[in-house]
C-alpha positions as CSV (number, residue, x, y, z in Angstrom):
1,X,31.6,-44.4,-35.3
2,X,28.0,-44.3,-34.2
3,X,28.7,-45.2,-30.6
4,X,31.5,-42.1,-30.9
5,X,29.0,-40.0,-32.5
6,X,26.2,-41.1,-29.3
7,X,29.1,-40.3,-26.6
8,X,29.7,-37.0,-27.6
9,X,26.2,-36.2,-28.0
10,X,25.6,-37.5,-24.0
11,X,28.7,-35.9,-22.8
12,X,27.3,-32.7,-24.5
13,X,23.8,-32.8,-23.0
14,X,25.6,-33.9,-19.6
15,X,27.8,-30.3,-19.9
16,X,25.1,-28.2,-21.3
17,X,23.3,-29.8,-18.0
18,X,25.9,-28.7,-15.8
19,X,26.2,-25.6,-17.7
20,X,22.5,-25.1,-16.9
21,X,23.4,-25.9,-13.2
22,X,26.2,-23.8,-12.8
23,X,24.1,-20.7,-13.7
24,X,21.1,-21.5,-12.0
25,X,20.6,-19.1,-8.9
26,X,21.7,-20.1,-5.3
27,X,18.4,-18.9,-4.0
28,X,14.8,-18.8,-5.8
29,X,12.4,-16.5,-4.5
30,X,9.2,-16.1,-4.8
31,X,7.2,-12.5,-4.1
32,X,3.3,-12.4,-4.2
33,X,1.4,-8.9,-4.6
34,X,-2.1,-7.8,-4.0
35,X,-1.4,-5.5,-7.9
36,X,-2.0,-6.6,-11.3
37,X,1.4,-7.0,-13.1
38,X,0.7,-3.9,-15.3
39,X,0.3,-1.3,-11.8
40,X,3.0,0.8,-11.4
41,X,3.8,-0.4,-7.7
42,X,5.6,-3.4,-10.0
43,X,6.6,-1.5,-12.9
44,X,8.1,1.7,-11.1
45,X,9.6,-0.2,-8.0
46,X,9.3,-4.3,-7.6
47,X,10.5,-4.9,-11.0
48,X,13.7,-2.8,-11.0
49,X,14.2,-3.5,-7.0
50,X,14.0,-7.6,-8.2
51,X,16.7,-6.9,-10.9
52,X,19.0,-4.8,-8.9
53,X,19.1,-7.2,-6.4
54,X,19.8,-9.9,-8.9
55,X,22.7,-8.1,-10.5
56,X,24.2,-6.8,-7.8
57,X,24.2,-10.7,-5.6
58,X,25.6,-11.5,-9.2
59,X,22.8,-14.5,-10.3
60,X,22.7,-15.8,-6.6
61,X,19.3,-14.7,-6.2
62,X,16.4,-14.9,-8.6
63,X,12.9,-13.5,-8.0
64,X,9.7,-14.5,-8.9
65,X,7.1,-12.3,-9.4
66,X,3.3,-13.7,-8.5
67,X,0.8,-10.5,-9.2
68,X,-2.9,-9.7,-8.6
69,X,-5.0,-12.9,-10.7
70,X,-2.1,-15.6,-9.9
71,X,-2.3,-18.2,-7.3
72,X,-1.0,-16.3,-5.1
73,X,-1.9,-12.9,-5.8
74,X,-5.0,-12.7,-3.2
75,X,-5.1,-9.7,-1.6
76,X,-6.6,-11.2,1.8
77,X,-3.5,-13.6,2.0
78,X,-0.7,-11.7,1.8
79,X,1.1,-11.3,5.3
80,X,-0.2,-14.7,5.8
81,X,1.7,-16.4,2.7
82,X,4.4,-14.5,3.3
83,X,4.8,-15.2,7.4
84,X,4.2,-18.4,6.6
85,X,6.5,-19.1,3.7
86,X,4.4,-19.8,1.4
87,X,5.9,-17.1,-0.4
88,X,9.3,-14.8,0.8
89,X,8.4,-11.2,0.2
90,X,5.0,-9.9,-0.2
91,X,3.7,-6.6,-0.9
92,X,-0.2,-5.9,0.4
93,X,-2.1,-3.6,2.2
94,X,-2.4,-3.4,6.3
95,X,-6.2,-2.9,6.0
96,X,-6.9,-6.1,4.2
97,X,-8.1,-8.0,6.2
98,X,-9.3,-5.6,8.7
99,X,-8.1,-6.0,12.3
100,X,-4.8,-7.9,11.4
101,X,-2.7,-4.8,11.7
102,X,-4.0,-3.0,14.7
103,X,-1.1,-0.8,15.2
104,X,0.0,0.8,11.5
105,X,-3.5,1.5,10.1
106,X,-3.4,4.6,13.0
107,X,-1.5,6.5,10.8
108,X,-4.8,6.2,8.5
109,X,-6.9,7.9,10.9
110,X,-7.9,11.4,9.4
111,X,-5.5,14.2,9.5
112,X,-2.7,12.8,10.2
113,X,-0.4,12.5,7.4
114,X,-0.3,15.7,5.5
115,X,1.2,13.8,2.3
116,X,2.7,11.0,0.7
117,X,6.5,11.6,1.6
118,X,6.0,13.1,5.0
119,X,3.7,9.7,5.7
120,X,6.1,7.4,4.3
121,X,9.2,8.8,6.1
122,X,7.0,8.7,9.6
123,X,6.3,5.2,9.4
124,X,9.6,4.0,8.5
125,X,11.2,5.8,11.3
126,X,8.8,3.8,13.9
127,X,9.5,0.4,11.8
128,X,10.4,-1.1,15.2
129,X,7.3,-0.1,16.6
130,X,5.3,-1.5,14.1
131,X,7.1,-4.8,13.9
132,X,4.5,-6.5,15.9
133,X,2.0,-6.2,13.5
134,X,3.9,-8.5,11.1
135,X,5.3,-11.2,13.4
136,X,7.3,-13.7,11.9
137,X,8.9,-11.1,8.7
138,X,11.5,-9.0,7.9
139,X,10.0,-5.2,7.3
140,X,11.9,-4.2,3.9
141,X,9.6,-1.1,3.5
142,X,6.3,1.0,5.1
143,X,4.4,3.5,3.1
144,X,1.2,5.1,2.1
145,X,-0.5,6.9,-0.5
146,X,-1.7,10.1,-0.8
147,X,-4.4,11.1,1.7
148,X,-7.8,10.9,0.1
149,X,-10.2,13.4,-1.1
150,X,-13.9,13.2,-1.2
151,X,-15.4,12.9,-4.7
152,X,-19.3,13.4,-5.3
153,X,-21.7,13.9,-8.0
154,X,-23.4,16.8,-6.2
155,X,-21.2,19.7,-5.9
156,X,-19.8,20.2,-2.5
157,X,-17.7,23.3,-1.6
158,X,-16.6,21.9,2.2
159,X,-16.9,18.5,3.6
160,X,-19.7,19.8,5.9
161,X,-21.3,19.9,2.3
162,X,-21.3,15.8,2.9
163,X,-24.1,16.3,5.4
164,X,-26.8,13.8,3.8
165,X,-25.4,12.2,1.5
166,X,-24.7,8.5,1.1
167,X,-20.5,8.5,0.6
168,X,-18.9,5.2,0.2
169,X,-16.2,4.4,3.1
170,X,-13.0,2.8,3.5
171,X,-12.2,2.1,7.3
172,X,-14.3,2.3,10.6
173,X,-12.4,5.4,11.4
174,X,-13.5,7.2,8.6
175,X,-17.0,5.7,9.0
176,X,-16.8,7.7,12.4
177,X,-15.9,10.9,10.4
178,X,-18.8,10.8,8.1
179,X,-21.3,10.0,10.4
180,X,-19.7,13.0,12.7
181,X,-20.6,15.2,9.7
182,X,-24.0,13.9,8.8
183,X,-23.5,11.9,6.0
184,X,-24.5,8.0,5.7
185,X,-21.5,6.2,5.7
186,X,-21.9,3.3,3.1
187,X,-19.5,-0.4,3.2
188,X,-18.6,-1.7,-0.6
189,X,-15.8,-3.2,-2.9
190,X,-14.0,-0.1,-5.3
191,X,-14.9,-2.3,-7.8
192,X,-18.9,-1.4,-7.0
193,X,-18.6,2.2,-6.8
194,X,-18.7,3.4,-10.4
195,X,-22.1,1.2,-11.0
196,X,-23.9,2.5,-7.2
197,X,-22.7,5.7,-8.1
198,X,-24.4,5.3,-11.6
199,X,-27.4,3.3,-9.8
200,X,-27.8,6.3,-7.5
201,X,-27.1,4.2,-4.8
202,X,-24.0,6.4,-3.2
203,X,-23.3,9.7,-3.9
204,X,-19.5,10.0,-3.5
205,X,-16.6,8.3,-2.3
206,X,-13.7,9.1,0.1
207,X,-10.6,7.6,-1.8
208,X,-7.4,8.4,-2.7
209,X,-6.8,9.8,-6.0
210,X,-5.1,6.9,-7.6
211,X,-7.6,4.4,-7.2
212,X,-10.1,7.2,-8.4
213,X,-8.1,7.1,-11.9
214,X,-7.9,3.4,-12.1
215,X,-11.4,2.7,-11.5
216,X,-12.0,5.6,-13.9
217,X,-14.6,7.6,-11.2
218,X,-13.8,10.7,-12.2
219,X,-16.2,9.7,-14.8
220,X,-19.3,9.7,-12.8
221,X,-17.9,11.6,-9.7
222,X,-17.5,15.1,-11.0
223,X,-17.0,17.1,-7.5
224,X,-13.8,17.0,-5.7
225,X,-12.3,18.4,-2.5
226,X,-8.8,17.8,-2.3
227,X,-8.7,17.7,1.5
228,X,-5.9,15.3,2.4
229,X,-8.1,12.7,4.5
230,X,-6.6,9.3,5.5
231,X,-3.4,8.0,3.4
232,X,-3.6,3.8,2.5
233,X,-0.7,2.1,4.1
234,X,1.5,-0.9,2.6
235,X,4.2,-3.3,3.5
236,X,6.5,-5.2,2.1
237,X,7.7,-7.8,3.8
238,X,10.3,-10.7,4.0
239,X,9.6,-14.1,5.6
240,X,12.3,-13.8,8.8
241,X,13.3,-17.4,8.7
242,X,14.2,-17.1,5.0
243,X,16.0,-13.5,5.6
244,X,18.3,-15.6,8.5
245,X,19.1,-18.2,6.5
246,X,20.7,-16.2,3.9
247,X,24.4,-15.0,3.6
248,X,25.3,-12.1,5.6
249,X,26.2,-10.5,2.5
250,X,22.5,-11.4,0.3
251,X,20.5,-10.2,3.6
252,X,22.7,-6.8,2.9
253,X,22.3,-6.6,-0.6
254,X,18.5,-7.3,0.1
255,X,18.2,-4.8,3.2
256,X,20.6,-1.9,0.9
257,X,18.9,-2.3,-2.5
258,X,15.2,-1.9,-0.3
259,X,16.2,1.3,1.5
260,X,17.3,3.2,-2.1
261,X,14.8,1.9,-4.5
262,X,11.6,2.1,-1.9
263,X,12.9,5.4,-0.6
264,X,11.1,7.0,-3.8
265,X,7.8,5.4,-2.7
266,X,6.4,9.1,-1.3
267,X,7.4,10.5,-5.0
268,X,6.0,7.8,-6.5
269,X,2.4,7.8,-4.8
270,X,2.5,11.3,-5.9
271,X,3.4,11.5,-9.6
272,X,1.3,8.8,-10.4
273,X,-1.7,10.7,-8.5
274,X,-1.4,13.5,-10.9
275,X,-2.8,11.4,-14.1
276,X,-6.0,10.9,-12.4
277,X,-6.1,14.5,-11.0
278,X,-5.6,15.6,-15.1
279,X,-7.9,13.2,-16.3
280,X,-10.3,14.8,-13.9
281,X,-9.7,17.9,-15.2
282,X,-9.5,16.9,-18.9
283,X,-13.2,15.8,-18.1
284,X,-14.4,19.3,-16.8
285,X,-14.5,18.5,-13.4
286,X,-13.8,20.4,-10.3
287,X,-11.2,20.2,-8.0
288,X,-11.1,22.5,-4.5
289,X,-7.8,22.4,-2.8
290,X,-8.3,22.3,1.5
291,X,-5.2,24.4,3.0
292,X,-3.3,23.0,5.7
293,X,-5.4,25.4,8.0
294,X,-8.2,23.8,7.0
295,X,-7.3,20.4,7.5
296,X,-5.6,21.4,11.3
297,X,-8.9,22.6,12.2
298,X,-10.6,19.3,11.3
299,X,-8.4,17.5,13.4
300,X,-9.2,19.3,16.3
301,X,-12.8,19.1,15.3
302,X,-12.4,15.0,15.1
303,X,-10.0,14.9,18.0
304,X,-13.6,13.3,20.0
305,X,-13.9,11.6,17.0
306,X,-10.2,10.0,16.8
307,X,-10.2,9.5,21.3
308,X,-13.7,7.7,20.9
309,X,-12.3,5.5,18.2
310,X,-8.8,4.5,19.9
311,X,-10.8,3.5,23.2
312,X,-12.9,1.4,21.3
313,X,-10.7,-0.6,19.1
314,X,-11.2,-3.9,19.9
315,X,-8.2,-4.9,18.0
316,X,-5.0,-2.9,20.6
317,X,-5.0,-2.2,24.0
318,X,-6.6,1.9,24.4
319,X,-2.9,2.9,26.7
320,X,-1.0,1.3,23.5
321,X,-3.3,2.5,20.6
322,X,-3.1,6.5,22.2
323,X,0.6,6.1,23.3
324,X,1.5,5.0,19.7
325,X,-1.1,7.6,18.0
326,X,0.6,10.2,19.8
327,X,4.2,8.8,18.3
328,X,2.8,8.3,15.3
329,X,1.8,12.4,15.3
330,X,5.5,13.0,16.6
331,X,7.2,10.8,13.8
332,X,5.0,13.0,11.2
333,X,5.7,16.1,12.8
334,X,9.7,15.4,12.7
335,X,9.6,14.1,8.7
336,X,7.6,17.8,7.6
């Protein structure tokens, strides 16, 4: 009676094994991202991208999320997890590392991209173009943010009114700008910015407005110009040996469920905008609006500015860098 007793229990945990083994998922993926697990870039899109994907191959795939503060979650490492295989998607930012990306980050030069959606819409219709920048990976999705503004703690009605003051920088190009104006372009970390602008070390910041709410700046950076700089661009990208080894049918589920979900990317960059923009003006601050006059004027001011800086980039050829510049103007101009 014992031994019956023993048998059954064994042939119950050897079912409830293949039980186990009979759900598990076909395919285990991993995706790394440069964002904390709380940022809406997973909340709003990975997360309900991951699970649509996993319904809709019906358990085939799983995904596994590895955010900003895991193992994998470097934001320098990235493309180079993900084109290795290290991971199979990855989400990060074409900037980080500089000079990695030569050929995307022009859509970051100032003036360009008039918004969120129009930007997001230009890049993925010169996806093919941009494919050598990420050798080795699938391109699920290209976007940026909002352009930036300029944020100060002296009040500024124009950004000539940056003309001596120290202003914290993002990219060379917009180093370029500021030092065109006058101002004294200054190289540091967001994280920094709140205590140099406390320190009096920097006077302002040229940022987009989400990063200004999450690093709280509005705080201490009281003066804005909402003058549509330079967006930030992002990929997300699927290791290509991975993608061909998959079903015909998971690589269309994947490529389908990409195109809807990220198509809201342009919306999303600029809803989320609008709780720093109301905290800022919860706080008293003040906010000036640049038309889109304005901001054609300036790029025909820095049209020097932007020829200097794609004959100097050491990082693409000067014919290439112009010739895809000039698309990249075209793609913009078609997605208004």
């Amino acid at each position: 009676m014992v031994l019956k007793k023993l048998s059954l229990a064994l042939a119950g945990i050897s079912l409830g094994g293949l039980a186990i083994q009979a759900n598990a998922a076909d395919y285990d993926l991993k995706i790394s991202t440069m964002f904390p697990s709380t940022h809406f870039i997973q909340t709003m899109a990975l997360e309900p991208w991951a699970k649509q994907i996993e319904e809709k191959s019906e358990g085939r795939i799983s995904i596994t999320f590895f955010p900003a503060g895991s193992a994998l979650g470097n934001a320098t490492k990235q493309f180079d997890q993900v084109r290795a295989g290290v991971v199979d998607f990855a989400v990060g930012i074409p900037a980080i590392p500089r000079g990695r990306h030569p050929r995307i980050v022009l859509s970051e030069l100032p003036f360009v991209v008039p918004n969120s959606e129009v930007g997001t819409c230009a890049l993925m219709a010169m996806k093919d173009e941009f494919q050598s920048d990420f050798p080795d990976t699938h391109i699920l999705n290209l976007t940026v943010t909002e352009p930036s503004g300029a944020h100060t703690n002296t009040k500024v009605a124009t950004l000539d009114d940056l003309k001596g003051l120290r202003i914290r920088t993002p990219t060379p190009a917009i180093t370029a700008m500021l030092e065109y104006i006058g101002a004294t372009p200054v190289g540091m970390p967001p994280t920094e910015i709140y205590e140099s602008v406390e320190r009096g070390v920097i006077d302002g910041n040229i940022m987009p407005w989400g990063p200004v709410g999450a690093f709280k700046l509005w705080e201490v950076l009281k003066y804005h110009i909402d003058a549509g700089i330079n967006p930030v661009s992002m990929y997300t990208l699927m290791n290509q040996a991975k993608y061909d080894s998959l079903p015909d049918d998971l690589k269309a589920i994947i490529d389908e469920t990409s195109a809807d979900v990220f198509s809201n990317w342009g919306r999303w960059w600029h809803e989320t905008d609008q709780t720093a923009i109301e905290a800022a003006k919860a706080n008293g601050n003040e906010i000036i609006t640049m038309s889109q006059e304005e901001r054609d004027a300036w790029r025909e001011r820095l049209a020097p500015v932007v020829d200097k800086y794609l004959a100097e980039n050491e990082d693409i050829d000067t014919a290439e860098a112009k010739a895809l510049y000039a698309d990249i103007l075209k793609a913009v101009d078609n997605c208004k």
